[in-house]
C-alpha positions as CSV (number, residue, x, y, z in Angstrom):
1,X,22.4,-6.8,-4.3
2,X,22.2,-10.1,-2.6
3,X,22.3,-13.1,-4.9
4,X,19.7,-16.0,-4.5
5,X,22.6,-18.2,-4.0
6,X,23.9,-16.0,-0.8
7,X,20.1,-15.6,0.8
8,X,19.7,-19.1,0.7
9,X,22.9,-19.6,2.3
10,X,22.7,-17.2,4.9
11,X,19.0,-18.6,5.6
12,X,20.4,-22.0,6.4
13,X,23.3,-20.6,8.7
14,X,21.0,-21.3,12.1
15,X,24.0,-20.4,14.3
16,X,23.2,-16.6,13.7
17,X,19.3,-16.6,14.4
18,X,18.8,-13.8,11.7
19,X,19.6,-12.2,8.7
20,X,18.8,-8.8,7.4
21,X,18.4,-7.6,3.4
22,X,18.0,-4.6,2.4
23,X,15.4,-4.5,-1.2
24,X,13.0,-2.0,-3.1
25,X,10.5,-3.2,-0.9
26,X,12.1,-2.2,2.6
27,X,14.5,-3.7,4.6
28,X,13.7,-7.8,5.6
29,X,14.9,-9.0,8.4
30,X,14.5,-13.0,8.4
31,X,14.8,-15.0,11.8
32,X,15.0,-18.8,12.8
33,X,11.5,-18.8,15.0
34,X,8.7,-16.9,15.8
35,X,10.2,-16.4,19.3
36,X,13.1,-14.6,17.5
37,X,10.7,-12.7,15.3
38,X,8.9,-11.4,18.5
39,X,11.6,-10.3,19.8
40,X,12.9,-8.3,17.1
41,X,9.4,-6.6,16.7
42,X,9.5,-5.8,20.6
43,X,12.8,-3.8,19.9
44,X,11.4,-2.3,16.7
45,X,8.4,-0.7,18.4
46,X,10.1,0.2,21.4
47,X,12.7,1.9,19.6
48,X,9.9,3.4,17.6
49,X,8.1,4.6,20.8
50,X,10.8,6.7,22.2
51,X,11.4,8.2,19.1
52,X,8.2,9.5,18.8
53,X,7.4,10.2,22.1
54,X,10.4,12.5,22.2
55,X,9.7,14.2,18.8
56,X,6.1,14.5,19.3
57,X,4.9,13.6,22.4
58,X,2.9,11.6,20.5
59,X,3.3,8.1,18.8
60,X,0.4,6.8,16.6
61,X,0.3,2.8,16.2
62,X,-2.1,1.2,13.8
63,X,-2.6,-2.5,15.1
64,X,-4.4,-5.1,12.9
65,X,-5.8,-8.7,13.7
66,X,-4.3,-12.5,12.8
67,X,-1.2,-13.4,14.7
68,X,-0.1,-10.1,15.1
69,X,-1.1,-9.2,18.7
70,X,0.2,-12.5,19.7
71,X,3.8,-11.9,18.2
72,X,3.7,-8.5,20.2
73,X,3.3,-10.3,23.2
74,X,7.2,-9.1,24.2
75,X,6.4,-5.8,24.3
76,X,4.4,-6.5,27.2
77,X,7.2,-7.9,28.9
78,X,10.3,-6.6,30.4
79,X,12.1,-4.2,29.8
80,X,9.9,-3.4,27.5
81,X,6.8,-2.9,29.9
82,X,8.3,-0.7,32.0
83,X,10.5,1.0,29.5
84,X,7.7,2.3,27.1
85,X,6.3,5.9,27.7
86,X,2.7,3.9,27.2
87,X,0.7,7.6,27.9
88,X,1.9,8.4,25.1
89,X,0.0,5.8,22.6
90,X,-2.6,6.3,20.6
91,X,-3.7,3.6,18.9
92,X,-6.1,2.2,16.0
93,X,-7.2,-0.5,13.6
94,X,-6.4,-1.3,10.2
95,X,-9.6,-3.1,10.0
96,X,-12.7,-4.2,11.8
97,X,-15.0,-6.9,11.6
98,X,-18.3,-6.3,12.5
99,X,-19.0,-7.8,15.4
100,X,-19.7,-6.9,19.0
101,X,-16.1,-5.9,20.7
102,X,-16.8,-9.4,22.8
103,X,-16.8,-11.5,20.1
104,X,-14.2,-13.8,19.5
105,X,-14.1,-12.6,15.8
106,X,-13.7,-9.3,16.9
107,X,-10.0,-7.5,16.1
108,X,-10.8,-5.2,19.8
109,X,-11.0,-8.3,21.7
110,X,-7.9,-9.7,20.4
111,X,-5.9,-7.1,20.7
112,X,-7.2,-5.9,24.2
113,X,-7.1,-9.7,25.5
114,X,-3.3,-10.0,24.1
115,X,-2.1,-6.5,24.6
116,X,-3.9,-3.5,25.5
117,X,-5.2,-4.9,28.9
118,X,-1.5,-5.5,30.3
119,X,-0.4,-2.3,29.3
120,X,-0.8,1.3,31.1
121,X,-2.4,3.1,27.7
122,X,-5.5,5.5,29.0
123,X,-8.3,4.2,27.7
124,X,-9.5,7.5,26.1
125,X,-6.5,6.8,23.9
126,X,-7.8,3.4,22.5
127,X,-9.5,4.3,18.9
128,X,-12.0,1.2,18.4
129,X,-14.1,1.2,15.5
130,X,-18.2,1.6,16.5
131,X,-19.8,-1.9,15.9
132,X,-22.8,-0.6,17.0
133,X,-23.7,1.0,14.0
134,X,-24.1,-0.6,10.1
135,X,-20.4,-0.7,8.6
136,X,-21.3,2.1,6.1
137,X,-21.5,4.7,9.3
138,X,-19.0,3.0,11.4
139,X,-16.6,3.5,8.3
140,X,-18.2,7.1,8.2
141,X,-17.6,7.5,12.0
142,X,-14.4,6.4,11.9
143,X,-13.1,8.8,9.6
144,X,-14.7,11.3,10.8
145,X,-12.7,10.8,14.2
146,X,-9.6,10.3,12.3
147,X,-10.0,13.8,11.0
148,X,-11.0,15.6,14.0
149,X,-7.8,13.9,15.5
150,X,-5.5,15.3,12.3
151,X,-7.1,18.6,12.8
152,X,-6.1,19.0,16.5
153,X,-2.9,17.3,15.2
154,X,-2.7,14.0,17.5
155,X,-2.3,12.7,13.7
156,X,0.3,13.5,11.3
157,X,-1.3,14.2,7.8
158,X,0.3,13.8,4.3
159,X,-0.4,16.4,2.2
160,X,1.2,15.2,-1.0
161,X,-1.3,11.8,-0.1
162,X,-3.9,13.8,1.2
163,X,-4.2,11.1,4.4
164,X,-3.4,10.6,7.9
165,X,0.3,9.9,8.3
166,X,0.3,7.3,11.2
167,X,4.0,7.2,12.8
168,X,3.7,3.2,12.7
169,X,1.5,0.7,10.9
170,X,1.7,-3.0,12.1
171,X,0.3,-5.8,10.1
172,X,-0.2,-8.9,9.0
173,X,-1.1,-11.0,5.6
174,X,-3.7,-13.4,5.0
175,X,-3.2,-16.3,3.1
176,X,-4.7,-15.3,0.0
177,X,-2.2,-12.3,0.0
178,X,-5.2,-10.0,1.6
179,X,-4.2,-6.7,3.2
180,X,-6.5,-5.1,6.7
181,X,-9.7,-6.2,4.8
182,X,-8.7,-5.2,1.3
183,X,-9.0,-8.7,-0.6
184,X,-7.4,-9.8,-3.9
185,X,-9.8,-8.1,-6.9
186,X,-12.1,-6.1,-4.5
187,X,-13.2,-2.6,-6.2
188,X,-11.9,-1.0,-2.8
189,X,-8.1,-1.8,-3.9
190,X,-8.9,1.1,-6.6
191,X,-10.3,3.8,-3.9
192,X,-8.6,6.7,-3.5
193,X,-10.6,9.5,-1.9
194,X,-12.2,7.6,1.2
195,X,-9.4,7.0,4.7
196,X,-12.2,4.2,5.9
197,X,-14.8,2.0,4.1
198,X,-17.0,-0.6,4.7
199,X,-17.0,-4.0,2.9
200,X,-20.2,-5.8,3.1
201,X,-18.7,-8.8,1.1
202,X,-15.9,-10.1,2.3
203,X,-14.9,-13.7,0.9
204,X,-14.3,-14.6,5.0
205,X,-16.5,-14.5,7.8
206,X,-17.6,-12.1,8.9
207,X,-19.1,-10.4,5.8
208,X,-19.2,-6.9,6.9
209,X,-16.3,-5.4,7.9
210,X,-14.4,-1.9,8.1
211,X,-11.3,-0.9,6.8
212,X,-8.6,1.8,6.0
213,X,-7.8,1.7,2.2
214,X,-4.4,2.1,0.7
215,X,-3.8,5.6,0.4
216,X,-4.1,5.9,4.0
217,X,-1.9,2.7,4.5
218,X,0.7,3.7,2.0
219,X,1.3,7.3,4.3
220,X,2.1,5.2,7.2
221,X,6.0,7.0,8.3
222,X,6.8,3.6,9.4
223,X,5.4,0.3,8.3
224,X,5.9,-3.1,9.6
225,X,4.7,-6.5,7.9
226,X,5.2,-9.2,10.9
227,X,4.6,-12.9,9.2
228,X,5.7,-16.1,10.5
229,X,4.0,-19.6,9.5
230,X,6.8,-22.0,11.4
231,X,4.4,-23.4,13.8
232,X,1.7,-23.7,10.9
233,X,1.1,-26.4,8.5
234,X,3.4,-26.8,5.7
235,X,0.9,-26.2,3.2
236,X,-0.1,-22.5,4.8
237,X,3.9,-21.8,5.2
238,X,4.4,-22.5,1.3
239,X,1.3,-20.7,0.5
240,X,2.7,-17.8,2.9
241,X,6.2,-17.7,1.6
242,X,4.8,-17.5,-2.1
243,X,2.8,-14.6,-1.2
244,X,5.5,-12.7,0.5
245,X,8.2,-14.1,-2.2
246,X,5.5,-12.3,-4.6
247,X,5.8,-9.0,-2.8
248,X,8.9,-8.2,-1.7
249,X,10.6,-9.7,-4.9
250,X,8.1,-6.8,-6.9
251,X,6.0,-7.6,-9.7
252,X,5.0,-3.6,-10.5
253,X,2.0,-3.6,-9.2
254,X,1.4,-0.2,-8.6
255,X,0.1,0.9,-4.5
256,X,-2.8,3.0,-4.7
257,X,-2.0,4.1,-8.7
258,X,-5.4,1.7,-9.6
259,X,-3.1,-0.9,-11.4
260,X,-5.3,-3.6,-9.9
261,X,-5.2,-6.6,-12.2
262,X,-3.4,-9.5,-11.1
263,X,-1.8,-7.9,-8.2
264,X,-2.0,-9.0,-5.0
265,X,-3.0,-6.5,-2.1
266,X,0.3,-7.6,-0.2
267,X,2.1,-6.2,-3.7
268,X,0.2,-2.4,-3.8
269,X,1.6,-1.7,-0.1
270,X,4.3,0.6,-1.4
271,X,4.4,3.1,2.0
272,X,6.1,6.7,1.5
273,X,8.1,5.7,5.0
274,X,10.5,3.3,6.0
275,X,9.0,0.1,5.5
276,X,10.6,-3.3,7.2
277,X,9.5,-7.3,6.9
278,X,10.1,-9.2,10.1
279,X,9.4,-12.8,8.5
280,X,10.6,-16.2,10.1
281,X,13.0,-18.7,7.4
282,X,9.6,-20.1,6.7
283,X,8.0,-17.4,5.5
284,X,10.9,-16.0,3.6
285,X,11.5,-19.4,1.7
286,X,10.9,-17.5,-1.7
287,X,12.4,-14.1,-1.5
288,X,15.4,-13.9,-3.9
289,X,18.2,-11.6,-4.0
């Protein structure tokens, strides 16, 4: 086990650029900058990506909004552009707002705008949530083509969970420690049966949203937290770094068990998979060995 004394020394050594830890939470791999962070994450996926496309023909991503797309921005870069079997992508969204998929509020947009229009993925194998319709049916909708997509086996499924297994789940934490649309002592952290569900109150804008819950999140075989705050004011990196410090240091909060009070939604992601942090020093100010 790393001491607190060692992390903090290794975080201050800037000639290396990184530094990796391995905790109950997954491994952390801390860099100096965001650049470095998107870096890392472009050699994550891509790695990921051939794996998965040799195993299964297949590889299933799970994308969310925030800064995320914009720290993948590498993977649309060489090598990585040309490198990456793109065909073989499916992807999907942690959460939704809804909006129409023009909106500058709206998690398609960003992602398309950032990512999925400068890559080669077909089209039929981009999985947006249906803003057309009132967020109970979209959530209906969307799980509903979730399932048919486990059924014909484009989606791994956990039985033990009794929800999609997605091969990688990328996301990002809001700065009240919020998770996809899941918000700090919402009723939907306790849910259990539903894959997707609509929140008609969220404490942001917009109100109504659409979300996967946590047993579908925690099945992820591969889950990646991306957060950086180095090019943010100092107030939302210390307010970032407690959050993370919060989560990755545990506090037993239970994922998905409906131990709810207190913990953070950043706290009850406890995947079954490899889980990894890619966090720049900022961020990882309060993480102790």
């Amino acid at each position: 086990m790393v001491s607190r004394f060692a992390l903090s020394f290794a975080l201050a050594l800037v000639f290396s650029g990184t530094f990796g830890m391995s905790t109950a939470k997954g491994m952390v791999d801390v860099h100096d900058t965001e650049e470095e962070v998107a870096e890392a994450v472009a050699e994550y996926v891509a790695n990921l990506s051939s794996k998965f496309a040799q195993e299964r023909a297949i590889f299933t991503v799970v994308v969310a909004g925030g800064t995320l797309i914009h720290t993948l921005r590498k993977l649309v870069e060489e090598p990585y552009s040309k490198s990456v079997d793109w065909w073989k992508w499916e992807v999907f969204w942690v959460d939704e707002r809804m909006v129409p998929l023009t909106d500058k509020d709206s998690n398609y947009k960003l992602a398309y705008d950032g990512f999925l229009s400068k890559v080669p993925i077909p089209p039929t194998n981009i999985h947006a949530v249906n803003v057309t319709l009132p967020a109970a049916a979209a959530a209906e909708a969307y799980q509903t083509l979730i399932k048919t997509l486990v059924d014909n086996k484009t989606i791994d499924f956990s039985s033990s969970s009794g929800s999609p297994r997605f091969d990688l789940m990328l996301l990002g934490m809001g700065p009240d420690g919020h998770v996809a649309s899941l918000f700090p002592g919402h009723p939907l952290l306790k849910e259990k049966q539903r894959w997707v569900a609509a929140i008609e109150d969220s404490p942001f804008p917009p109100k109504e949203r659409v979300t996967f819950t946590l047993p579908v999140i925690n099945s992820a075989v591969n889950f990646a937290f991306v957060i950086t705050a180095s090019d943010l004011p100092e107030w939302v990196q210390a307010m970032l770094a407690e959050k993370v410090g919060k989560a990755v240091n545990g506090s037993g909060c239970g994922g998905g068990s409906g131990e709810v009070e207190g913990c953070l939604p950043v706290e009850m992601v406890k995947p079954g998979g490899e889980m990894r942090w890619f966090l720049d020093k900022s961020t990882a100010a309060k993480i102790e060995g």
